[in-house]
PDB file of the backbone (N, CA, C, O) and the ligand in Angstrom, with CONECT records:
HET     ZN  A 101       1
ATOM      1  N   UNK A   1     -25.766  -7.972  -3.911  1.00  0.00           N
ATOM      2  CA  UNK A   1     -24.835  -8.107  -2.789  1.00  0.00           C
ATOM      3  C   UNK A   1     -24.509  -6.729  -2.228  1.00  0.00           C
ATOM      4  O   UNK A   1     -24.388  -5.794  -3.019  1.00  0.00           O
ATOM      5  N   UNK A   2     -24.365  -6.545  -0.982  1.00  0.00           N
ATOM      6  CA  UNK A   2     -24.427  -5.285  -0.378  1.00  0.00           C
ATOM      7  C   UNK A   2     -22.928  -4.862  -0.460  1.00  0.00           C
ATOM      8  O   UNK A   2     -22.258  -5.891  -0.369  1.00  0.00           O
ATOM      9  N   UNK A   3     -22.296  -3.994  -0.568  1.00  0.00           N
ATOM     10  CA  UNK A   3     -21.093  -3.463  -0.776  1.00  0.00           C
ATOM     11  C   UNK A   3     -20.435  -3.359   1.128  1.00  0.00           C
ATOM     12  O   UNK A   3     -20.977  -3.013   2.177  1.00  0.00           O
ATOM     13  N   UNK A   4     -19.426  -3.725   0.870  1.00  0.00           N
ATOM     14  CA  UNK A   4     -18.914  -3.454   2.536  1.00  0.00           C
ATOM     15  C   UNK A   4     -17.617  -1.882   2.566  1.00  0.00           C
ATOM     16  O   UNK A   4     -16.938  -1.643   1.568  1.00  0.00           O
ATOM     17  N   UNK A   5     -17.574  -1.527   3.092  1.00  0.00           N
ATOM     18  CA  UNK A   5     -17.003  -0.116   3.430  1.00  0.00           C
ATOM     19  C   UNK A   5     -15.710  -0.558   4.175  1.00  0.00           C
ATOM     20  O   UNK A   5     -15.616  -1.296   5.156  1.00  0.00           O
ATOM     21  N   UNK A   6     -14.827   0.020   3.533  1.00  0.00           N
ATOM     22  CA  UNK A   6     -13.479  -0.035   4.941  1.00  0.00           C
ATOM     23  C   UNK A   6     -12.651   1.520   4.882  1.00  0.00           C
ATOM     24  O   UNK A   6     -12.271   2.044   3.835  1.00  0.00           O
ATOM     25  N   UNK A   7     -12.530   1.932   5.861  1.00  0.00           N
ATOM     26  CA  UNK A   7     -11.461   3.460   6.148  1.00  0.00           C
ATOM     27  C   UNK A   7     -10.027   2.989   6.156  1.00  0.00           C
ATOM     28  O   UNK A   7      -9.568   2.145   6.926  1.00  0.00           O
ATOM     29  N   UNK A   8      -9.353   3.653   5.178  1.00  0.00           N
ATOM     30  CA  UNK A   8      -8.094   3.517   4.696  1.00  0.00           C
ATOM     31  C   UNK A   8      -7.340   5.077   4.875  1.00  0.00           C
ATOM     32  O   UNK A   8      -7.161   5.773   3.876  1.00  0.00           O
ATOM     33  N   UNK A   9      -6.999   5.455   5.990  1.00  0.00           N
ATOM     34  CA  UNK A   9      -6.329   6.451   6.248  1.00  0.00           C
ATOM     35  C   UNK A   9      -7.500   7.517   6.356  1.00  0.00           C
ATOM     36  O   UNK A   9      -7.551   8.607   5.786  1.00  0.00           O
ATOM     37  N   UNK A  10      -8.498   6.914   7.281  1.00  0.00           N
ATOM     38  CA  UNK A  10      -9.776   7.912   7.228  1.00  0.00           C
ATOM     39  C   UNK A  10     -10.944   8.219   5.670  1.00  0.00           C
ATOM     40  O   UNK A  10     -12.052   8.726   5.497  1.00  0.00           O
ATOM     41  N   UNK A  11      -9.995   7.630   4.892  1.00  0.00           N
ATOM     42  CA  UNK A  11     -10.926   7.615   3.176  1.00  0.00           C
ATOM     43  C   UNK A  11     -11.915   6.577   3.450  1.00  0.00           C
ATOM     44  O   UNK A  11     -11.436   5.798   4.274  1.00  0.00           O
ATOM     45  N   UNK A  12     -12.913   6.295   3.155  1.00  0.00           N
ATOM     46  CA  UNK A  12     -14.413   5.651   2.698  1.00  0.00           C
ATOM     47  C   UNK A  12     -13.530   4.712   0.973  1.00  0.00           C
ATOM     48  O   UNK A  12     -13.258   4.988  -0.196  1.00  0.00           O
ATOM     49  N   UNK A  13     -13.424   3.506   1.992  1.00  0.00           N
ATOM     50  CA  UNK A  13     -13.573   2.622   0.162  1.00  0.00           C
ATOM     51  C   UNK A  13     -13.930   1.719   0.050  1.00  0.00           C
ATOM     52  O   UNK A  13     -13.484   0.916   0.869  1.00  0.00           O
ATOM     53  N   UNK A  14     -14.827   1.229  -0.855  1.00  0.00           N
ATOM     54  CA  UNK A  14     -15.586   0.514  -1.273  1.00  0.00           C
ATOM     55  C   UNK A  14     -14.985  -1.491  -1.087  1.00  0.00           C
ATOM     56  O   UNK A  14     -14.840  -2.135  -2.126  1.00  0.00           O
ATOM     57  N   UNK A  15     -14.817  -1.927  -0.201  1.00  0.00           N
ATOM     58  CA  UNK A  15     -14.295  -3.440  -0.479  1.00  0.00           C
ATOM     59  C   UNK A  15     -13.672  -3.813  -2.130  1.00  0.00           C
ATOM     60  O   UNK A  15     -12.583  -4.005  -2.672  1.00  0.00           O
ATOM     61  N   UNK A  16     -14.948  -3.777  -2.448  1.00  0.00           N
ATOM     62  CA  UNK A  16     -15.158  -4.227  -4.155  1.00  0.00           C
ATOM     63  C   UNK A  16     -14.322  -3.718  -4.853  1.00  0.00           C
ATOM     64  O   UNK A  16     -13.890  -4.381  -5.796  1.00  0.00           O
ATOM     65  N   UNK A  17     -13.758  -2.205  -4.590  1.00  0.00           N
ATOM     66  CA  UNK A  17     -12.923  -1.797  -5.680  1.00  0.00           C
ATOM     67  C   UNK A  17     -11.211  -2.137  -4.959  1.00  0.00           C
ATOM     68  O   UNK A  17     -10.247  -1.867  -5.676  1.00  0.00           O
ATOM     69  N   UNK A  18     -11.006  -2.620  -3.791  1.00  0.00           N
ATOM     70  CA  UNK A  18      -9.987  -2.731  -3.475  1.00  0.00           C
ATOM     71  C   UNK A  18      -9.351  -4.147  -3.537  1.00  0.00           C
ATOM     72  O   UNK A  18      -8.193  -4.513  -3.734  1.00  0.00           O
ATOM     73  N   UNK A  19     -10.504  -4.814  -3.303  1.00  0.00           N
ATOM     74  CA  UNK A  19     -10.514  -5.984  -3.084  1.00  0.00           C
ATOM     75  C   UNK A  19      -9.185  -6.990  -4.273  1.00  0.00           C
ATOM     76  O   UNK A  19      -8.121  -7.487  -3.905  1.00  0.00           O
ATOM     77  N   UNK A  20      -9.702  -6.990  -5.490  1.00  0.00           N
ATOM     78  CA  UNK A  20      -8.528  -7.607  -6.520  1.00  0.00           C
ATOM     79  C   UNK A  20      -6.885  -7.040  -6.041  1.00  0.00           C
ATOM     80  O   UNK A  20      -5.907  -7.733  -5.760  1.00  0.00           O
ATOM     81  N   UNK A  21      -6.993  -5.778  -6.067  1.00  0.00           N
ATOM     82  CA  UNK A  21      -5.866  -5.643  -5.656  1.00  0.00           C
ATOM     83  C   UNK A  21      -4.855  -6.426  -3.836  1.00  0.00           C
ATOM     84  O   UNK A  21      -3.846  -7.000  -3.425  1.00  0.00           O
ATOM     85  N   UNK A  22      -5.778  -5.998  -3.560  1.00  0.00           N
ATOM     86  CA  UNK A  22      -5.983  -7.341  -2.043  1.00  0.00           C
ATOM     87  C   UNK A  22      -5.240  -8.209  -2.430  1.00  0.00           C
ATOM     88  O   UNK A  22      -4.034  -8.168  -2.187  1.00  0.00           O
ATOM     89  N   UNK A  23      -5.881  -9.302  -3.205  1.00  0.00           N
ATOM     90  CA  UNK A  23      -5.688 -10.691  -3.605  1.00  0.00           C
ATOM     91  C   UNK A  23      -4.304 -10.678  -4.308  1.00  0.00           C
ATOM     92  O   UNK A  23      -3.401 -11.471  -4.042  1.00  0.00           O
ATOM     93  N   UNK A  24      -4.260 -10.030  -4.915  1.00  0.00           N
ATOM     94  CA  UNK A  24      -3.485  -9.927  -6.260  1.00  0.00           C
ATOM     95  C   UNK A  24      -1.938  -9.649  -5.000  1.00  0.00           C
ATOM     96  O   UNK A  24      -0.953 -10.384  -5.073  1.00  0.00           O
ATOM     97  N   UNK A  25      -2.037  -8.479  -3.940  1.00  0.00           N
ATOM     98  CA  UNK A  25      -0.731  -8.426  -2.781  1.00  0.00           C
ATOM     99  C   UNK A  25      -0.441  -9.612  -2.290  1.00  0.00           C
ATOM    100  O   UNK A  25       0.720  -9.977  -2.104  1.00  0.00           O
ATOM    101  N   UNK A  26      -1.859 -10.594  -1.936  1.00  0.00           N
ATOM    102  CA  UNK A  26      -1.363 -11.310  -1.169  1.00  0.00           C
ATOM    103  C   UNK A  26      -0.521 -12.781  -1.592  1.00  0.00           C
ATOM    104  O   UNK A  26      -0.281 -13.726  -0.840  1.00  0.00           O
ATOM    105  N   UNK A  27      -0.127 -12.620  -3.205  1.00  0.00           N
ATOM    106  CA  UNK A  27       0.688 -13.420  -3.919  1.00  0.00           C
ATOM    107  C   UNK A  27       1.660 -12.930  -3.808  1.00  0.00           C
ATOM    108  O   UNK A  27       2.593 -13.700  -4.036  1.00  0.00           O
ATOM    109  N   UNK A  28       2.062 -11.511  -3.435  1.00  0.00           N
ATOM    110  CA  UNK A  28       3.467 -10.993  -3.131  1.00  0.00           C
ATOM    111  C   UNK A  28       4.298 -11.060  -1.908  1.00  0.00           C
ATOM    112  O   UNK A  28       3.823 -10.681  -0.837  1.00  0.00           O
ATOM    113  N   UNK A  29       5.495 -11.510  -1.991  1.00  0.00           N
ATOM    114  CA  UNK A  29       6.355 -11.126  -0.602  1.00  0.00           C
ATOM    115  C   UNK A  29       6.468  -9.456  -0.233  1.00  0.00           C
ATOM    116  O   UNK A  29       6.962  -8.775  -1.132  1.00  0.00           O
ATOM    117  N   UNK A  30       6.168  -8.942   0.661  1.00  0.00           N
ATOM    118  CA  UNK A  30       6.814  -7.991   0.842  1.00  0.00           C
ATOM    119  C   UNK A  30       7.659  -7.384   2.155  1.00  0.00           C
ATOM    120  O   UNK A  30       7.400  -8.038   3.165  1.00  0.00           O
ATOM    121  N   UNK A  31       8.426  -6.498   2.343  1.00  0.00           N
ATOM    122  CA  UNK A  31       9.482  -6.322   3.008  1.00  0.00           C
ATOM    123  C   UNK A  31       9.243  -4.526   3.829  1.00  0.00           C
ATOM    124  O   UNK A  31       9.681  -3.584   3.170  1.00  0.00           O
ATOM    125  N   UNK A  32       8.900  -4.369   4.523  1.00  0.00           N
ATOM    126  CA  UNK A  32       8.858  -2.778   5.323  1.00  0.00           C
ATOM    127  C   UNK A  32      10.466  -1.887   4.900  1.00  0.00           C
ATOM    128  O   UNK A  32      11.563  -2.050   5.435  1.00  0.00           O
ATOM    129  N   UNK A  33      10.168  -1.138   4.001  1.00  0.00           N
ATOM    130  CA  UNK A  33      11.436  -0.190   4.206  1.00  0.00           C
ATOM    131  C   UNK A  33      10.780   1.257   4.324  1.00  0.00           C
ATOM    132  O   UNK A  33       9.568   1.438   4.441  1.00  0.00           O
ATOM    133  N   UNK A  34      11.992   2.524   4.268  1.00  0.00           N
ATOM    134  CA  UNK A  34      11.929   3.536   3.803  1.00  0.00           C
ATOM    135  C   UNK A  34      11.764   3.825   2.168  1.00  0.00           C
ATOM    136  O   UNK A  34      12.584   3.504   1.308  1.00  0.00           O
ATOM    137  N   UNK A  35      10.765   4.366   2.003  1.00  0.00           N
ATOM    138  CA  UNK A  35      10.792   4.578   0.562  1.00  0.00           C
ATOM    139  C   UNK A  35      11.944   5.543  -0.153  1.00  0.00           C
ATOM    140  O   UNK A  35      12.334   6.576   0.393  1.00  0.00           O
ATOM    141  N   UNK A  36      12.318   5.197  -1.120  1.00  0.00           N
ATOM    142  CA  UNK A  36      12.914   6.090  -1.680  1.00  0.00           C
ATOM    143  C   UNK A  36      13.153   6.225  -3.300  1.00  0.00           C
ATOM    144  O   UNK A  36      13.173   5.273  -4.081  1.00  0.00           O
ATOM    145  N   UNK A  37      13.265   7.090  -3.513  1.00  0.00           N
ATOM    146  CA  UNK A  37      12.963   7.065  -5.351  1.00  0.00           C
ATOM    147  C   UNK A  37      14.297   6.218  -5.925  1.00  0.00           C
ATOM    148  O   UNK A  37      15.404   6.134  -5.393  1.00  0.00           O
ATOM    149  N   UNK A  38      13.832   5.617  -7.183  1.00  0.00           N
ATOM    150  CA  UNK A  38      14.990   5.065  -8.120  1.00  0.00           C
ATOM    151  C   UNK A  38      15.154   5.232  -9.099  1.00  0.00           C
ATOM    152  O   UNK A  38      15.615   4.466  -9.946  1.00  0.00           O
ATOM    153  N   UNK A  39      14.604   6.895  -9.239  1.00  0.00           N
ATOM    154  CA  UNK A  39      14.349   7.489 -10.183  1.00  0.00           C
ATOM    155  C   UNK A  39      14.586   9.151  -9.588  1.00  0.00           C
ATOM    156  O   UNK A  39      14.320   9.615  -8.480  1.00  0.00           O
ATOM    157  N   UNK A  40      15.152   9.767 -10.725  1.00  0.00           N
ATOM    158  CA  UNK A  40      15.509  10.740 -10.725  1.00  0.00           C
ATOM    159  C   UNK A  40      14.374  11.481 -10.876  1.00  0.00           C
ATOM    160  O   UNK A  40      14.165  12.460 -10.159  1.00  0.00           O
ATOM    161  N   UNK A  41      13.381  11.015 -11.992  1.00  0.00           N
ATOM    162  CA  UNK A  41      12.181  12.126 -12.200  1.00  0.00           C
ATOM    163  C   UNK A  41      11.373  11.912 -10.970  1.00  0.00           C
ATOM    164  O   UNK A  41      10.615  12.825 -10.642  1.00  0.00           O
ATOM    165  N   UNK A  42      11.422  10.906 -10.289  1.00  0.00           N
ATOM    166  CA  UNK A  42      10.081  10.711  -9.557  1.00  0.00           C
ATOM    167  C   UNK A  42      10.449  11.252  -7.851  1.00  0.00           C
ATOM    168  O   UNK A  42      11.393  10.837  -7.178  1.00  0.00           O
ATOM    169  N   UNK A  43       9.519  12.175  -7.462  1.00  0.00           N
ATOM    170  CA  UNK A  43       9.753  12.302  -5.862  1.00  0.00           C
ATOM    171  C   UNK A  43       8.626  11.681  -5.172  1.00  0.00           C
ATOM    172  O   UNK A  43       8.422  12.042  -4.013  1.00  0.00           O
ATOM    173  N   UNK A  44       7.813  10.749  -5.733  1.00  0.00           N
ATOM    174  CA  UNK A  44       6.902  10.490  -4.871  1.00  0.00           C
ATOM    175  C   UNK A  44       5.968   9.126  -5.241  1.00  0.00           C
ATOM    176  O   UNK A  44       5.894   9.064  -6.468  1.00  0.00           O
ATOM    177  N   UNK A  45       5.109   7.830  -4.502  1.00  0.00           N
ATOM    178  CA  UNK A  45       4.678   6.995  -5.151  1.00  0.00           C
ATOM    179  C   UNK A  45       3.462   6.743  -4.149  1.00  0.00           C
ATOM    180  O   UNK A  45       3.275   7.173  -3.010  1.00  0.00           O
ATOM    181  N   UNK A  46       2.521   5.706  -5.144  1.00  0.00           N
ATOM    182  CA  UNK A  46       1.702   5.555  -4.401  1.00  0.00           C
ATOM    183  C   UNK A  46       1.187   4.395  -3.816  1.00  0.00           C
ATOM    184  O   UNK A  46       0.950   3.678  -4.788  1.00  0.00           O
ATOM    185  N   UNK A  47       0.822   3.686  -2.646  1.00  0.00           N
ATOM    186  CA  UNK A  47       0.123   2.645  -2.553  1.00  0.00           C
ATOM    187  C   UNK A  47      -0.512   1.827  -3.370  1.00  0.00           C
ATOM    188  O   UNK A  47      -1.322   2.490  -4.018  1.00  0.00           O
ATOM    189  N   UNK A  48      -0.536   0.855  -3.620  1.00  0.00           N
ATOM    190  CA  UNK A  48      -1.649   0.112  -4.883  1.00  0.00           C
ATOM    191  C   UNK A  48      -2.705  -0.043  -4.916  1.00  0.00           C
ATOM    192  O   UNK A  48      -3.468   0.026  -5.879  1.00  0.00           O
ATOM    193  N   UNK A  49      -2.970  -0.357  -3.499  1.00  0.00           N
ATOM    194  CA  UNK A  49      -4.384  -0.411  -3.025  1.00  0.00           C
ATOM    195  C   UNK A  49      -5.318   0.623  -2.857  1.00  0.00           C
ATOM    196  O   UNK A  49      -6.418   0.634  -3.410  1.00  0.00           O
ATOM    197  N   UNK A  50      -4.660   1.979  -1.677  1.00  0.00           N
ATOM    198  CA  UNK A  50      -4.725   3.057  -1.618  1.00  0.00           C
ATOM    199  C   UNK A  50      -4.942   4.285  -1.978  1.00  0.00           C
ATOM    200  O   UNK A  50      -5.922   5.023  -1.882  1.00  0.00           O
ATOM    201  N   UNK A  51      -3.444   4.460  -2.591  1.00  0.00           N
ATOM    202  CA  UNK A  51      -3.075   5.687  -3.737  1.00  0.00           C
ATOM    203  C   UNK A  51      -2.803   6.452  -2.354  1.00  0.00           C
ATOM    204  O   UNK A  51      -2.804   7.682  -2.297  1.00  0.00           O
ATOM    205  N   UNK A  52      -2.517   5.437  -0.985  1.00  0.00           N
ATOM    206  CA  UNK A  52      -1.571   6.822   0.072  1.00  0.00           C
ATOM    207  C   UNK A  52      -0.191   7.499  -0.740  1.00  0.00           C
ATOM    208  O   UNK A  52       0.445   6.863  -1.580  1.00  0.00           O
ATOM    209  N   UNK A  53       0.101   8.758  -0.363  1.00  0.00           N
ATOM    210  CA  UNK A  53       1.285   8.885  -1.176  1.00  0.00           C
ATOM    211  C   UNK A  53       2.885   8.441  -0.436  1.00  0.00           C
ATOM    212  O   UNK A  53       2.880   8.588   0.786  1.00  0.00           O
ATOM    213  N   UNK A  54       3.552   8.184  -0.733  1.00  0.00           N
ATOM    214  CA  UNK A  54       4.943   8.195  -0.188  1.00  0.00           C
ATOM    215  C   UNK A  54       5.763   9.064  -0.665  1.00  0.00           C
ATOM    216  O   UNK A  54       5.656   9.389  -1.848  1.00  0.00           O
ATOM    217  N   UNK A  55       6.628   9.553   0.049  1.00  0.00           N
ATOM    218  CA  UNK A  55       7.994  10.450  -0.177  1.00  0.00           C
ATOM    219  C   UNK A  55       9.037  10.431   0.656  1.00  0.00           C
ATOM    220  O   UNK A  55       8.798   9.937   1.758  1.00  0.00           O
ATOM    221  N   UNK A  56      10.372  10.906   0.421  1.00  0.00           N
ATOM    222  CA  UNK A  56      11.201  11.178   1.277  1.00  0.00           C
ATOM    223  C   UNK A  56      10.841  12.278   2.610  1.00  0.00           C
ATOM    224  O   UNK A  56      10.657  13.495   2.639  1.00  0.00           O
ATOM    225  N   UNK A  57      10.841  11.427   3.458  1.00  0.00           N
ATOM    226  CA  UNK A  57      10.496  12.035   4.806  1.00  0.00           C
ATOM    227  C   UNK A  57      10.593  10.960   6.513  1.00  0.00           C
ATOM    228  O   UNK A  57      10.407   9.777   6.799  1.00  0.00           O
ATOM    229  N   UNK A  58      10.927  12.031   7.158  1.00  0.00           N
ATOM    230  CA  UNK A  58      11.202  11.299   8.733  1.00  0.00           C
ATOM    231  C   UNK A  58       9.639  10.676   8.976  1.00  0.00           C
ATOM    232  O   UNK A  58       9.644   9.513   9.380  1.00  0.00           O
ATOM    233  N   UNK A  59       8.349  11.273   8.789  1.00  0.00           N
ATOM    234  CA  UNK A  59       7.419  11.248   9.124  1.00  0.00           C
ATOM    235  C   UNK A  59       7.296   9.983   8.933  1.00  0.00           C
ATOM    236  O   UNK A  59       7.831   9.581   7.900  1.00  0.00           O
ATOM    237  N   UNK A  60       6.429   8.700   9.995  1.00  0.00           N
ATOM    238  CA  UNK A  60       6.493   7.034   9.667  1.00  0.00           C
ATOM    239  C   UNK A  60       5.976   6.797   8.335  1.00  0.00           C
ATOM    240  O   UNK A  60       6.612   6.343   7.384  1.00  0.00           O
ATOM    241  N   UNK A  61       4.259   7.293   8.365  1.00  0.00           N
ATOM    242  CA  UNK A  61       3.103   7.009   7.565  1.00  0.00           C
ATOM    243  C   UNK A  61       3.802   7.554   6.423  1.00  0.00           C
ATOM    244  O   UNK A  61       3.557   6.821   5.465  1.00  0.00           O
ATOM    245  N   UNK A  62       4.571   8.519   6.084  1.00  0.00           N
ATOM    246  CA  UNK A  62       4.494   8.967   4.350  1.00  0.00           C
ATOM    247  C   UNK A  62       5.681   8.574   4.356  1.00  0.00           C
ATOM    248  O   UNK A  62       6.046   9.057   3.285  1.00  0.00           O
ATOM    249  N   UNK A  63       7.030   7.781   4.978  1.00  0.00           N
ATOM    250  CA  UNK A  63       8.358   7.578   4.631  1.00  0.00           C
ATOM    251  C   UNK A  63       8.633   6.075   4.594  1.00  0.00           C
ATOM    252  O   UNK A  63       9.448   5.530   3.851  1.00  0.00           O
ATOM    253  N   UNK A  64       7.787   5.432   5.562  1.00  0.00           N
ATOM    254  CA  UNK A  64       7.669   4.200   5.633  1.00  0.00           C
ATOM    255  C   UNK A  64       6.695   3.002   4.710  1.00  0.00           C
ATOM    256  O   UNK A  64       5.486   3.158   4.882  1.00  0.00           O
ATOM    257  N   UNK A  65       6.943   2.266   4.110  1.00  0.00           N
ATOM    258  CA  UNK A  65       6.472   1.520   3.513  1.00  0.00           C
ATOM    259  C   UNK A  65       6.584   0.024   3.274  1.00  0.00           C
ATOM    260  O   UNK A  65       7.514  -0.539   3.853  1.00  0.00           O
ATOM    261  N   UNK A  66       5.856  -0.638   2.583  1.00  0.00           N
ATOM    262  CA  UNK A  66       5.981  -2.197   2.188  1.00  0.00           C
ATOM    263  C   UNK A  66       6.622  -2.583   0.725  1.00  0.00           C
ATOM    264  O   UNK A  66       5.704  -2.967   0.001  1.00  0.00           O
ATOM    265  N   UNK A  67       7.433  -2.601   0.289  1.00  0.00           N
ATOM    266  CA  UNK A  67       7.632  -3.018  -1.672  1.00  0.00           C
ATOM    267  C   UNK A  67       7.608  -4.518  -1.533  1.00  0.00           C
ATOM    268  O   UNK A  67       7.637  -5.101  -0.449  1.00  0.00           O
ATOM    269  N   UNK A  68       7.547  -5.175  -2.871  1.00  0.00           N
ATOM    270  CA  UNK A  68       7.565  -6.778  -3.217  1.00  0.00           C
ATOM    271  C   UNK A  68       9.128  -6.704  -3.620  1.00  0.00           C
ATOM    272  O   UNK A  68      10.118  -5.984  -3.490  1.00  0.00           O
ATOM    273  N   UNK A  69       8.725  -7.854  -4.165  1.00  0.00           N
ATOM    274  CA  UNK A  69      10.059  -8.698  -4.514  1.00  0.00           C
ATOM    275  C   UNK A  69      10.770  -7.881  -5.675  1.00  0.00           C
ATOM    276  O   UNK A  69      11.883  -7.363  -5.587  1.00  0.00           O
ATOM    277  N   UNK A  70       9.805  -7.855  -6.945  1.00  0.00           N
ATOM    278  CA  UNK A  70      10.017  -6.820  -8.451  1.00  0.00           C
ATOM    279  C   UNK A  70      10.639  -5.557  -7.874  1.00  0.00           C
ATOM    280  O   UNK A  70      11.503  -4.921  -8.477  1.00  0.00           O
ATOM    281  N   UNK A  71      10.204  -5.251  -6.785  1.00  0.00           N
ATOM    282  CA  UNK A  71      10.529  -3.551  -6.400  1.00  0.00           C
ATOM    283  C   UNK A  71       9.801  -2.806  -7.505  1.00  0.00           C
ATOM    284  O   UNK A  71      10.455  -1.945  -8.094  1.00  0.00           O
ATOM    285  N   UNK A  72       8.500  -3.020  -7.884  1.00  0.00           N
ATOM    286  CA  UNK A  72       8.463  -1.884  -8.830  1.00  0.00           C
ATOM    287  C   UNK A  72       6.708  -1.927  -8.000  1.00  0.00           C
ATOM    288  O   UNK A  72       5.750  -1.644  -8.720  1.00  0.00           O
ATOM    289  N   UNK A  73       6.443  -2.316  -6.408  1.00  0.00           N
ATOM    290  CA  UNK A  73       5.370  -1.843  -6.494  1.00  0.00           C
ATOM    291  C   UNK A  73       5.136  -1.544  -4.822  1.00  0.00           C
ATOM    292  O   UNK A  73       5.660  -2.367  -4.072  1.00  0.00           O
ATOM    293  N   UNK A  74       4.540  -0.653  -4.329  1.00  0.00           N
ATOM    294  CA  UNK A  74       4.764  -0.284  -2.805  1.00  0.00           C
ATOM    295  C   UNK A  74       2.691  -0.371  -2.280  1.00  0.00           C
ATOM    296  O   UNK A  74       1.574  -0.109  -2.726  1.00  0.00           O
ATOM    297  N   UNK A  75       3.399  -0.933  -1.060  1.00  0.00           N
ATOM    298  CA  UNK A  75       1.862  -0.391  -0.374  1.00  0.00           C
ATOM    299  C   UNK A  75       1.919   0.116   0.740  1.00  0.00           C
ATOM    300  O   UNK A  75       3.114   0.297   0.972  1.00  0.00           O
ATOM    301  N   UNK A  76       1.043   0.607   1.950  1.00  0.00           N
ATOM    302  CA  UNK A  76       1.184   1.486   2.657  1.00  0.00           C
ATOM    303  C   UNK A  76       1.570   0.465   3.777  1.00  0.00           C
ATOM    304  O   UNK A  76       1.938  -0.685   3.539  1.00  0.00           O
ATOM    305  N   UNK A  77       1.431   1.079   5.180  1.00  0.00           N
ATOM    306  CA  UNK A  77       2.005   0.233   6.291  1.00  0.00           C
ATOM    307  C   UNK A  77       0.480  -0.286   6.730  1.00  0.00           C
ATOM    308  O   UNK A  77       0.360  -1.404   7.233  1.00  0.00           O
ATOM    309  N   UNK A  78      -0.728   0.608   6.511  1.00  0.00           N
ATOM    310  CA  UNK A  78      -2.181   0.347   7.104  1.00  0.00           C
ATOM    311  C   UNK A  78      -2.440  -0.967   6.067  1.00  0.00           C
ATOM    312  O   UNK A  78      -2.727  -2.135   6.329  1.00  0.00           O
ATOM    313  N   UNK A  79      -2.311  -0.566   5.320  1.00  0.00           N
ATOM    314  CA  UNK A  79      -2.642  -1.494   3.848  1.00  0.00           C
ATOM    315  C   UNK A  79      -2.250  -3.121   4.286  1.00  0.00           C
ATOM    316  O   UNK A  79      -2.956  -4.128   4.342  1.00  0.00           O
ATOM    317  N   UNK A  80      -1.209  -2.957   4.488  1.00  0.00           N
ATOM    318  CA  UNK A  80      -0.264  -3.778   4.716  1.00  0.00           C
ATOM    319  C   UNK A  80      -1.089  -4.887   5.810  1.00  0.00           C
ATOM    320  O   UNK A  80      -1.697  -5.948   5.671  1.00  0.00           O
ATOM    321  N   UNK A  81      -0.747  -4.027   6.905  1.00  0.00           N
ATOM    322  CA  UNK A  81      -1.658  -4.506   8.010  1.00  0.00           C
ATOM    323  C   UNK A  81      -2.302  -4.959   8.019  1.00  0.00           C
ATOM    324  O   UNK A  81      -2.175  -6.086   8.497  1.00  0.00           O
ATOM    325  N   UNK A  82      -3.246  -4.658   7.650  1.00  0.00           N
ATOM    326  CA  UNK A  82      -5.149  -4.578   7.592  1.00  0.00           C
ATOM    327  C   UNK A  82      -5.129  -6.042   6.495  1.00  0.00           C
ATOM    328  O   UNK A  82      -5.519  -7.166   6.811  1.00  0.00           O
ATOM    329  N   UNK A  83      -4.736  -5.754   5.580  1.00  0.00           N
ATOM    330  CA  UNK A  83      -5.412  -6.678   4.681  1.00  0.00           C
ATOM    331  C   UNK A  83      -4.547  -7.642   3.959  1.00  0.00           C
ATOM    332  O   UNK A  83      -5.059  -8.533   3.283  1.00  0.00           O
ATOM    333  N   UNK A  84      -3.077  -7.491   4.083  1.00  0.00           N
ATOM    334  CA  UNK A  84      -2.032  -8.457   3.201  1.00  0.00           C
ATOM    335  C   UNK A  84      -0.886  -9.239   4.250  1.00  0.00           C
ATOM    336  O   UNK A  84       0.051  -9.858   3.745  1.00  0.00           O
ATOM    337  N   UNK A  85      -1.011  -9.172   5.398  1.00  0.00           N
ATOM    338  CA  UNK A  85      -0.594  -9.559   6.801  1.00  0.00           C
ATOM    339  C   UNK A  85      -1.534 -10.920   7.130  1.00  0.00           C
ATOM    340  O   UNK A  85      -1.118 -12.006   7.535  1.00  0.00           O
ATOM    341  N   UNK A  86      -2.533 -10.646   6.919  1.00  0.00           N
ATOM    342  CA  UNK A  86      -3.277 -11.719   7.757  1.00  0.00           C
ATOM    343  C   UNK A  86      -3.616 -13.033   7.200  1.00  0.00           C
ATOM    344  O   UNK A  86      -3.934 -13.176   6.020  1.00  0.00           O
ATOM    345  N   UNK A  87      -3.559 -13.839   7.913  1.00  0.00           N
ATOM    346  CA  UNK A  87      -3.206 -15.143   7.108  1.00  0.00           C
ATOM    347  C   UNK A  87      -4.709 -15.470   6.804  1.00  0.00           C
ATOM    348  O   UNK A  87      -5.466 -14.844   7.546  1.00  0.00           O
ATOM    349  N   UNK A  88      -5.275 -16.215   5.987  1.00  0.00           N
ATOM    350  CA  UNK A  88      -6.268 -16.279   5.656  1.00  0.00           C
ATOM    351  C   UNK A  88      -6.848 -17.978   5.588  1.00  0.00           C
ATOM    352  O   UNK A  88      -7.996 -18.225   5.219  1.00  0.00           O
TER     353      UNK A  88
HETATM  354 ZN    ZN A 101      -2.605   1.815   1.320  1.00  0.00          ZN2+
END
C-alpha cells in the first residue's frame, strides 16, 4: 500500500504514522482555548498528533489550541481542522 503524505505546519508526515492518533481524537470532544500550563514545572506542550509546540503567547498558532474533555491532552488548531473537525 502506498503511503500518503500530508504537511502539518509545512512538516512532511507520513498518514500512517498519524493516522491512529487521528482516530483515537476523533472519540474526543474538544473545545478551542488558550493554552496554559497547570503545572508549575511545565512551560510548554505538545500536539498529539503533531508535536506543534504550545506556550504562553499572543501569537494564534503557538497560544491557541484544542484540549478534550480529561484536559490532559491538546492538539493544534491545523490538526484540529484538517483531520478531527470533519465529519466522516
Ligand atoms: Zn498538530
Amino acid at each position: 500500500m502506498e503511503d500518503k503524505y500530508v504537511f502539518i505546519h509545512g512538516e512532511k508526515w507520513a498518514y500512517s504514522d498519524i493516522e491512529e492518533d487521528i482516530e483515537w481524537a476523533k472519540t474526543n470532544h474538544w473545545s478551542r482555548q488558550l493554552w496554559k500550563s497547570e503545572s508549575a514545572v511545565l512551560d510548554h506542550e505538545h500536539c498529539q498528533i503533531c508535536w506543534w509546540t504550545f506556550y504562553c503567547t499572543d501569537k494564534e498558532e503557538h497560544g491557541t489550541a484544542f484540549k478534550n474533555e480529561e484536559g490532559n491532552t491538546w492538539v493544534c488548531t491545523e490538526c484540529y481542522e484538517r483531520f478531527i473537525s470533519i465529519e466522516t
